[in-house]
MARBA-3410 file (N, C-alpha, C, O; in Angstrom, 1 decimal):
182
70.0,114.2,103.6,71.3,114.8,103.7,72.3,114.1,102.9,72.4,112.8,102.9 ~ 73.1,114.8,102.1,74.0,113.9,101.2,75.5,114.0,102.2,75.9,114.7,103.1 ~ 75.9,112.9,101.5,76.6,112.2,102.2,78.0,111.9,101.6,78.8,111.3,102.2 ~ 78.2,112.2,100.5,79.4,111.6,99.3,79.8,112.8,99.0,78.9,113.3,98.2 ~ 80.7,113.8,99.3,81.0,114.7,98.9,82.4,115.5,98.0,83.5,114.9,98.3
82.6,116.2,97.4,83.6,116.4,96.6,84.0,117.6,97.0,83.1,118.1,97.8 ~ 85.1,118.7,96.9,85.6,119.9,97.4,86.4,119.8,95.7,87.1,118.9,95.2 ~ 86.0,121.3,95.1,87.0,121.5,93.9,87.0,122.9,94.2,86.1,123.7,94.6 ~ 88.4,123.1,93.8,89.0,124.9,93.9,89.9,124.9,93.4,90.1,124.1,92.5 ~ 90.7,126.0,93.7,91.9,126.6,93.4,92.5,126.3,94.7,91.7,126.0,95.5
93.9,126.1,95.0,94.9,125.9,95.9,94.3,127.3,96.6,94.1,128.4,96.0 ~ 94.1,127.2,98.3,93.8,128.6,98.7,92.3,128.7,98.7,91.7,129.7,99.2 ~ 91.8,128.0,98.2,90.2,128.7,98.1,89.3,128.3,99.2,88.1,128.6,99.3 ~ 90.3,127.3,100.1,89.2,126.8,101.4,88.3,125.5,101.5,87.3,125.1,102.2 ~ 89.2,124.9,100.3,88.6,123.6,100.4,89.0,123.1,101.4,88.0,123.3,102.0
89.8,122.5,102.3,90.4,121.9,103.6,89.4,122.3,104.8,88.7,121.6,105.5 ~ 89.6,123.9,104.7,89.0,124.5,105.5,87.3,124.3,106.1,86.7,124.3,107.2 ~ 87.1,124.2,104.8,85.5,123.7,104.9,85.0,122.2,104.7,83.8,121.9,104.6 ~ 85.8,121.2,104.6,85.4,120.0,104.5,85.7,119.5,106.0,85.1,118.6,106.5 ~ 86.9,120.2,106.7,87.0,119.9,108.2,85.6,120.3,109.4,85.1,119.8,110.4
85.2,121.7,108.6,84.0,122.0,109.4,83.0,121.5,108.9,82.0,121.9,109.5 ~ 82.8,120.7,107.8,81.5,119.6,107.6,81.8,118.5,108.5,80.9,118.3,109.2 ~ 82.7,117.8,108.6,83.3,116.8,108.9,83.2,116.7,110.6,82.7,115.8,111.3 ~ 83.7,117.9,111.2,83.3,118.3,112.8,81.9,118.2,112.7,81.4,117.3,113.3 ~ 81.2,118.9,112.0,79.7,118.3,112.1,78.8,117.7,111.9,77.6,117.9,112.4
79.4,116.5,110.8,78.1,115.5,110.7,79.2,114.2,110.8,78.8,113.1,110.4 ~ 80.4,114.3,111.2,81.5,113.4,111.6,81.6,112.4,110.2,81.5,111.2,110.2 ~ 81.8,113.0,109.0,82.1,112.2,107.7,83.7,111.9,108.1,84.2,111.9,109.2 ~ 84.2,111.6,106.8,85.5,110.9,106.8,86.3,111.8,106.0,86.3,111.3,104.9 ~ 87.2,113.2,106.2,87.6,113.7,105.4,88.5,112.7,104.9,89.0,112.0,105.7
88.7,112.7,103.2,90.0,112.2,102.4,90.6,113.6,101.5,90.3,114.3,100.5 ~ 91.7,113.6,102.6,92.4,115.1,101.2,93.6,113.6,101.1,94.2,112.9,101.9 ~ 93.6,113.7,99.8,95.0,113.0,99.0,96.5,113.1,99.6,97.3,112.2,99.9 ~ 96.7,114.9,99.7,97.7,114.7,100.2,98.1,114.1,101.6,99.2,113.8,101.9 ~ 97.2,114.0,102.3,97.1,113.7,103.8,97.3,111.7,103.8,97.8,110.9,104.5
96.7,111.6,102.9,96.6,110.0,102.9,98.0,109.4,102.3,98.6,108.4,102.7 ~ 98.3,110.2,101.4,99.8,109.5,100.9,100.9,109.6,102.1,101.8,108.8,102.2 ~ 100.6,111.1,103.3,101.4,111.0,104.0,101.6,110.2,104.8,102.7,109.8,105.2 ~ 100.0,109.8,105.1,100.1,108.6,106.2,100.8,107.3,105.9,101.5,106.6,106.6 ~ 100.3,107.1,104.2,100.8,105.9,104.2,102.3,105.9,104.6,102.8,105.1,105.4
103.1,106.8,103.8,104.5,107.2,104.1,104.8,106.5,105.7,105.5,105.4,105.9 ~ 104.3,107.1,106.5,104.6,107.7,108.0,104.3,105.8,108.5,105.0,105.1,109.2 ~ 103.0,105.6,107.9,103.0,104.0,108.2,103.7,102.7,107.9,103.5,101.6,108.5 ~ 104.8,103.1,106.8,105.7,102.4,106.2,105.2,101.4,105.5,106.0,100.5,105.2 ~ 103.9,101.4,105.0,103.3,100.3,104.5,104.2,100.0,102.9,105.1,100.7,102.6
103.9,98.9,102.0,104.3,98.2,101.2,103.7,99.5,100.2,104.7,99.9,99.6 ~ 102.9,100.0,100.1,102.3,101.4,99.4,102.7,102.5,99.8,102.3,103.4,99.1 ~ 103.4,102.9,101.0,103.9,103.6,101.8,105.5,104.1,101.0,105.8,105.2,100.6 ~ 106.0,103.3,100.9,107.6,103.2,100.5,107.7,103.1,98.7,108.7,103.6,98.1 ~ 106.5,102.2,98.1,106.5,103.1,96.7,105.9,104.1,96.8,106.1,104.5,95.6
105.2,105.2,97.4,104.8,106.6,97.6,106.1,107.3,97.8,106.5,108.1,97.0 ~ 106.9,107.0,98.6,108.4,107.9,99.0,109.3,107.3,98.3,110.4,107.9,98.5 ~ 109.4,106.6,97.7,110.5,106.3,96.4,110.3,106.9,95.4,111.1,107.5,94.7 ~ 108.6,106.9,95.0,108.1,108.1,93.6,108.5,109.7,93.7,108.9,110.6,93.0 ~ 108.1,109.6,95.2,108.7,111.2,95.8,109.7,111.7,95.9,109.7,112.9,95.9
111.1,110.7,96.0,112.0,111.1,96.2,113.0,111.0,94.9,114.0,111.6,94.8 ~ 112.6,110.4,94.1,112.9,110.8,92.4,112.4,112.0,91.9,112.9,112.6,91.0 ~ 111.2,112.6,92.6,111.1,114.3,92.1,109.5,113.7,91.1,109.0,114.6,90.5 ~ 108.9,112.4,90.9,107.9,112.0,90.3,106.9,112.1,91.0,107.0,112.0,92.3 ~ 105.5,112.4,90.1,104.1,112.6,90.1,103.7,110.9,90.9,104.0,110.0,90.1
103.3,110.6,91.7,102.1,109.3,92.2,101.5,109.2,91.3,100.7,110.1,91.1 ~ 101.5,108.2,90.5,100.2,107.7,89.5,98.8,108.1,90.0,98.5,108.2,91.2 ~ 98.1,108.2,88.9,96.8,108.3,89.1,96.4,106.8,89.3,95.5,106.9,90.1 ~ 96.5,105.8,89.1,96.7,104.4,89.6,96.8,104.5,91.1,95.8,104.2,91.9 ~ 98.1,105.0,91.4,98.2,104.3,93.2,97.2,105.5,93.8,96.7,105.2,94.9
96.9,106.4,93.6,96.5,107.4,94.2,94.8,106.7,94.3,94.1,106.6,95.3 ~ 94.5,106.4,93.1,92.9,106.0,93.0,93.0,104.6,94.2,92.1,104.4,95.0 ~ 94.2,103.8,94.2,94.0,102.7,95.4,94.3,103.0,96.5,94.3,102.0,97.3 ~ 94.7,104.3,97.1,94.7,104.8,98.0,93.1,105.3,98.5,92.6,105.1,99.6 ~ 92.7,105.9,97.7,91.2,106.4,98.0,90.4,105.5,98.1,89.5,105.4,99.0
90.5,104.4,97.0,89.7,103.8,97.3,89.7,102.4,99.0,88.8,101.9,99.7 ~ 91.2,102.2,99.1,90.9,102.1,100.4,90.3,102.1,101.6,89.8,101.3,102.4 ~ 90.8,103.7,101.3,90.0,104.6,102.7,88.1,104.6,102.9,87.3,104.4,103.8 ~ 87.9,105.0,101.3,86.6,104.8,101.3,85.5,103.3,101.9,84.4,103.2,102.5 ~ 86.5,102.4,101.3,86.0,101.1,102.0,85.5,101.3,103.3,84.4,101.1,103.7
86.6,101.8,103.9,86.4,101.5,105.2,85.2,102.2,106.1,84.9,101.5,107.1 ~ 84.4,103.4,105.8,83.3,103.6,106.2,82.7,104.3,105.4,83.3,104.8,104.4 ~ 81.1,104.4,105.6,80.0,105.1,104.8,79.1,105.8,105.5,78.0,105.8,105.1 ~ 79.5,106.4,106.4,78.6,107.1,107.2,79.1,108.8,106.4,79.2,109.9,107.1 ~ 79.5,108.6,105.2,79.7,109.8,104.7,81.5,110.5,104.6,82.2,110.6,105.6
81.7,110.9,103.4,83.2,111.0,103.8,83.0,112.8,102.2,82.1,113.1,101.4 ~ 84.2,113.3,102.6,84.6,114.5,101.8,85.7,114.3,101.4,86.7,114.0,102.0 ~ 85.8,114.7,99.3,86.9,114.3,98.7,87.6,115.7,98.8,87.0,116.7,98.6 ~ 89.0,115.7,99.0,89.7,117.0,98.9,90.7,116.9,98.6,91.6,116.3,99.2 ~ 90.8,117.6,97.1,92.1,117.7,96.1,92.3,116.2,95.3,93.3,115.7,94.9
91.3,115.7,95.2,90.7,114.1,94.0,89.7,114.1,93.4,88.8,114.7,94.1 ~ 89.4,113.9,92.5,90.4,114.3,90.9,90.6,116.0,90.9,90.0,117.0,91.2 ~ 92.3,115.6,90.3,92.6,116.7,89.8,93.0,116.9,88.4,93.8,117.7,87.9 ~ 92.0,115.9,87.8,91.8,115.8,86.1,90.6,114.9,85.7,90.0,114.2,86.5 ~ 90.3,115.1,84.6,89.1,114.2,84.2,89.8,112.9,83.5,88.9,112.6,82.8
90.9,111.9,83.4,90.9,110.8,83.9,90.7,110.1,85.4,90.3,109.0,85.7 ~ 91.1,111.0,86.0,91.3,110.5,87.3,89.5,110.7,87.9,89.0,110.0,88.8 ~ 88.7,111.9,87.2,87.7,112.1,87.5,86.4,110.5,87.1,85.5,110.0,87.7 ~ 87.1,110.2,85.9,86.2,109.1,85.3,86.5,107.8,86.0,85.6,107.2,86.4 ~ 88.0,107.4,86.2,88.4,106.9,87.2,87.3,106.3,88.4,86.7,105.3,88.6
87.6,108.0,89.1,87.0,107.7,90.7,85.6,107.4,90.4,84.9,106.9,91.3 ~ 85.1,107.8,89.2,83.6,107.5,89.2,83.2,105.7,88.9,82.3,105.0,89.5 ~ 83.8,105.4,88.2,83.9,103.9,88.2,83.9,103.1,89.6,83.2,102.2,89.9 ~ 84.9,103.7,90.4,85.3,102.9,91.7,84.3,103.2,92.8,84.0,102.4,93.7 ~ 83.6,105.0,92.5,82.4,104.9,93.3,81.1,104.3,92.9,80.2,104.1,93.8
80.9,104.0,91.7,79.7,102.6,91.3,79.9,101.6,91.6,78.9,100.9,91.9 ~ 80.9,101.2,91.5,81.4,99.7,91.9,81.1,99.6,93.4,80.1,99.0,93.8 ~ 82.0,100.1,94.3,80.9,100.3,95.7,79.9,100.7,96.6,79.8,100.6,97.8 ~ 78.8,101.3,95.5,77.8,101.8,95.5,78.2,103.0,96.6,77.7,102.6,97.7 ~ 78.9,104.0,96.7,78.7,105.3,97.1,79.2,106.4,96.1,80.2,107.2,96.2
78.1,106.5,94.8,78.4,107.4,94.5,78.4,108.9,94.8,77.8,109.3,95.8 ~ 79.2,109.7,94.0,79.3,111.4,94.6,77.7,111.5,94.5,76.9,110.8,94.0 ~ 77.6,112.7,95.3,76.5,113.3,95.3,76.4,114.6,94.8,76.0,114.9,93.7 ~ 77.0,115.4,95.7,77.6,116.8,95.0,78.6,117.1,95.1,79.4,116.6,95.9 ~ 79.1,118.2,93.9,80.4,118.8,93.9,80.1,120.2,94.3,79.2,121.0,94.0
81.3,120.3,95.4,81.1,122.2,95.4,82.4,122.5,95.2,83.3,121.9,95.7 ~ 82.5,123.3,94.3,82.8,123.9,93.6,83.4,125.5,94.2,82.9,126.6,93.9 ~ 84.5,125.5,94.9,85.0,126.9,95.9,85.2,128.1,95.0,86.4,128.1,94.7 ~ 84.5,129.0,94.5,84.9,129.8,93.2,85.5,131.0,93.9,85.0,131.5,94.9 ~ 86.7,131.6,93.4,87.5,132.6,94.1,88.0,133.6,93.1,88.3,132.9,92.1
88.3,135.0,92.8,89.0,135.3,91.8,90.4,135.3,92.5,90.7,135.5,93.6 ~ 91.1,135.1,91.1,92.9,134.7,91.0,93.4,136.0,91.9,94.6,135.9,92.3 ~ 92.8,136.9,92.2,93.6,138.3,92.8,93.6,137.8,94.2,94.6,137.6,94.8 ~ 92.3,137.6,94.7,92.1,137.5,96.0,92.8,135.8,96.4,93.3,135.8,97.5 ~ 92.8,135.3,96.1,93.2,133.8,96.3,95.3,134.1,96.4,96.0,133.8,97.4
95.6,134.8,95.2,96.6,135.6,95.3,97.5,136.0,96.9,98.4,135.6,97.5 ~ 96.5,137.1,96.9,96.5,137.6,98.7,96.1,136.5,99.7,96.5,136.6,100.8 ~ 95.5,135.7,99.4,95.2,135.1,100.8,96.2,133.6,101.0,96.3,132.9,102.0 ~ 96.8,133.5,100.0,98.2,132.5,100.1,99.5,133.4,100.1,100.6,132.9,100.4 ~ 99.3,134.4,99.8,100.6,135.0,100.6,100.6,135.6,101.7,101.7,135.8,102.4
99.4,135.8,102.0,99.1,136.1,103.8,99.4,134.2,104.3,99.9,134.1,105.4 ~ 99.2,133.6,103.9,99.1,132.2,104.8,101.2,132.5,104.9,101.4,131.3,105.1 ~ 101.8,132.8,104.8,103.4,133.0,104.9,103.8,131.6,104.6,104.7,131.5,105.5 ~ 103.8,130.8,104.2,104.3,129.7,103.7,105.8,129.8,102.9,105.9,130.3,101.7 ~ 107.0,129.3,103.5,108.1,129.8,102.4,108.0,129.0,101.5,109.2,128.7,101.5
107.5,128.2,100.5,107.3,128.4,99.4,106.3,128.8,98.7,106.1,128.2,97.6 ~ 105.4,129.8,99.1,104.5,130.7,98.6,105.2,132.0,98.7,105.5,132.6,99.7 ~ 105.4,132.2,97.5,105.8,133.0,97.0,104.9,133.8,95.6,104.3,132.8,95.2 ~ 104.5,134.9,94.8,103.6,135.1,93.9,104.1,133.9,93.0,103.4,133.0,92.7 ~ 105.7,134.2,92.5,105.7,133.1,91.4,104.7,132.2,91.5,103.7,132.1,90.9
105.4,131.1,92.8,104.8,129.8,92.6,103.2,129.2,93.1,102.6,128.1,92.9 ~ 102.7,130.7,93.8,101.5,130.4,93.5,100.8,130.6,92.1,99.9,129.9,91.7 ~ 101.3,131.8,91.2,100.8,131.9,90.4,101.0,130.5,89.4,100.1,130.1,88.6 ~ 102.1,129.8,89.5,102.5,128.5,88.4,101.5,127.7,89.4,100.9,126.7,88.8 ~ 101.2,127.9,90.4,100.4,126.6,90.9,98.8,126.7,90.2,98.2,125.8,89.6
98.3,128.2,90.6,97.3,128.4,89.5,97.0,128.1,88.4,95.9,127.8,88.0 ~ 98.2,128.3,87.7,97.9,128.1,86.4,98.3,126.4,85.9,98.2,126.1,84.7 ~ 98.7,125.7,86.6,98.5,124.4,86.5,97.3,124.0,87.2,97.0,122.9,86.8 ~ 96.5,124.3,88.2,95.0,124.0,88.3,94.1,124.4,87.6,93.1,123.8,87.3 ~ 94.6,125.8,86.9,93.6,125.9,85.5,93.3,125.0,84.4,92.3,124.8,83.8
94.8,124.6,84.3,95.2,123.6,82.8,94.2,122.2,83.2,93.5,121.7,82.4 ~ 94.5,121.7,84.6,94.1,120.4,84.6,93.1,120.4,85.4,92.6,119.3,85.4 ~ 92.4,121.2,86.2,91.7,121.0,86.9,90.2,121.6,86.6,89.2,120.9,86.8 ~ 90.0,122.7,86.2,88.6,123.7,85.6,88.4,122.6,85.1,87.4,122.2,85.7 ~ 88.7,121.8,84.3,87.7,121.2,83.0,87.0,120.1,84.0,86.4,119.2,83.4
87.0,119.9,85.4,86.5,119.3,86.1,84.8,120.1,86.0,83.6,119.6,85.8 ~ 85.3,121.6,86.1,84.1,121.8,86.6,82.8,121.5,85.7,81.8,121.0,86.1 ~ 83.0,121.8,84.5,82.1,121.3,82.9,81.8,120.3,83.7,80.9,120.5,84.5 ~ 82.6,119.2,83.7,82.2,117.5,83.6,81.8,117.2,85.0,81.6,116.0,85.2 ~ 81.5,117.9,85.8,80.7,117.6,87.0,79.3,118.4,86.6,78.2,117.9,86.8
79.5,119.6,86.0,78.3,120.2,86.1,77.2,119.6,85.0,76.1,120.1,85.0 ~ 77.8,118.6,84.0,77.7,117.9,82.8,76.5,116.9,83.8,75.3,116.6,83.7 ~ 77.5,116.4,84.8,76.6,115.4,85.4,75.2,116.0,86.6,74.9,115.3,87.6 ~ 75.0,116.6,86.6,74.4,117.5,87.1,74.8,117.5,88.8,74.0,117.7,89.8 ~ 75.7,117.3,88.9,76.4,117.3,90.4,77.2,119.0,91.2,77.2,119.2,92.4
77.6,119.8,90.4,78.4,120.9,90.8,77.3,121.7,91.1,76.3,121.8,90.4 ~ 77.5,122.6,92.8,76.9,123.4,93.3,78.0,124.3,93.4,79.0,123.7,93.8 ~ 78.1,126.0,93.0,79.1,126.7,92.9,78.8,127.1,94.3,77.8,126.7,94.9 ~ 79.7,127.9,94.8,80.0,128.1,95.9,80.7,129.7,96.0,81.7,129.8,95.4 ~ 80.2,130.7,96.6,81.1,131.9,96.2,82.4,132.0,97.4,82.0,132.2,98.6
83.6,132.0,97.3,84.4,131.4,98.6,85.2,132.5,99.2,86.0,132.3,100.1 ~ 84.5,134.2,98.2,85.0,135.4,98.4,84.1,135.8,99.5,83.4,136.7,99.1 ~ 83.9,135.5,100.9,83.2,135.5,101.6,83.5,135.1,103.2,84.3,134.2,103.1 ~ 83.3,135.3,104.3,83.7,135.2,105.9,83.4,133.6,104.9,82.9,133.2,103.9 ~ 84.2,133.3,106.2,84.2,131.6,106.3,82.6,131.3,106.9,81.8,130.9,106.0
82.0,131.4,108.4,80.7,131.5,108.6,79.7,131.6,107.1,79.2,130.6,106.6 ~ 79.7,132.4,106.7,79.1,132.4,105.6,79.1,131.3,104.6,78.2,130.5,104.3 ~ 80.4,131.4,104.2,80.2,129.9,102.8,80.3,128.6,103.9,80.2,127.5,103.4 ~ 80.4,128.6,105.0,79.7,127.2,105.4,78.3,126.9,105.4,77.9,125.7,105.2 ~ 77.7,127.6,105.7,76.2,128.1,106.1,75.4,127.4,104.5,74.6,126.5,104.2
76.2,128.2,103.9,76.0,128.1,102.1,76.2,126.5,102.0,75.2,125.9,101.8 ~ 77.0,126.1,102.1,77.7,124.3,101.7,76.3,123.9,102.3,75.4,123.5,101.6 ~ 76.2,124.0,103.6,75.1,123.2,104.5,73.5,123.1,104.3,72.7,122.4,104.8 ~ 73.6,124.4,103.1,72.5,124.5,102.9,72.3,124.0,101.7,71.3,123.2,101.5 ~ 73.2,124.2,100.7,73.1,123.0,99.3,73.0,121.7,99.2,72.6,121.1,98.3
73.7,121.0,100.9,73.5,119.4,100.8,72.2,118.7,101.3,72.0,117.5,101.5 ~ 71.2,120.0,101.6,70.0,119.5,102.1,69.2,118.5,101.4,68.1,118.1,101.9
END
């Protein structure tokens, strides 16, 4: 059973969704990025307070603090964990690949949540979020296209990406995930 896992998509495509129900069931360690920068925030740590100073100037978290944030978390156990929304570029991808040799847990697989833009569309404007709106999901899209697709080449480069079809009941593409990490 692998154990090192990665989640890539489109905003909307159910990566969260489905690394929490791997995670309920083989008790890995979900890491979504945004969730870890919050904590640190909330914990007021020394990394905590440069995260909400970068934030509150309206700036991007380095790919720097963000990679020492993950890498962190990862320390702390190996009984399996799920990456969600890390890397969201191929520096950052070459990056995390370094940091996971260095502690010997490399990725194993990437799945890869594939959605078409229409239906992804509708299903973030059904989530009613006020700022989902079409604009800014569509600029969100199209800034995951710019920086994030060329993930999928360079995972599948490494022979790691298992596509995933994510236009499907939820039951279904989990079944799928569970059955790719065999």
């Amino acid at each position: 059973m692998k154990k090192h896992l990665l989640f890539l998509g489109a905003p909307g495509a159910g990566k969260g969704t489905q690394a929490e129900l791997l995670c309920q069931t083989y008790s890995y360690l979900h890491l979504s990025t945004g969730e870890l920068l919050r904590k640190e925030i909330e914990m007021d740590t020394i990394l905590g307070r440069q995260i909400k100073d970068i934030i509150i100037r309206g700036e991007l978290v380095s790919d720097e603090l963000v990679l020492k944030i993950v890498r962190q978390n990862l320390d702390k156990d190996n009984k399996g964990w799920i990456l969600d929304g890390y890397p969201r570029n191929l520096s950052q991808a070459n990056s995390l690949n370094e940091v996971l040799n260095d502690i010997n847990q490399p990725l194993e697989v990437v799945f890869y949540l594939d959605i078409p833009e229409e239906v992804l569309i509708k299903r973030l404007l059904l989530r009613g979020r006020k700022d989902d709106t079409e604009e800014t999901i569509r600029t969100r899209v199209d800034i995951y296209k710019k920086t994030t697709e060329p993930l999928i080449q360079y995972f599948k480069d490494l022979s790691l990406l298992e596509y995933i079809d994510a236009n499907r009941d939820l039951n279904t593409i989990s079944c799928d995930i569970k059955q790719k990490m065999a």
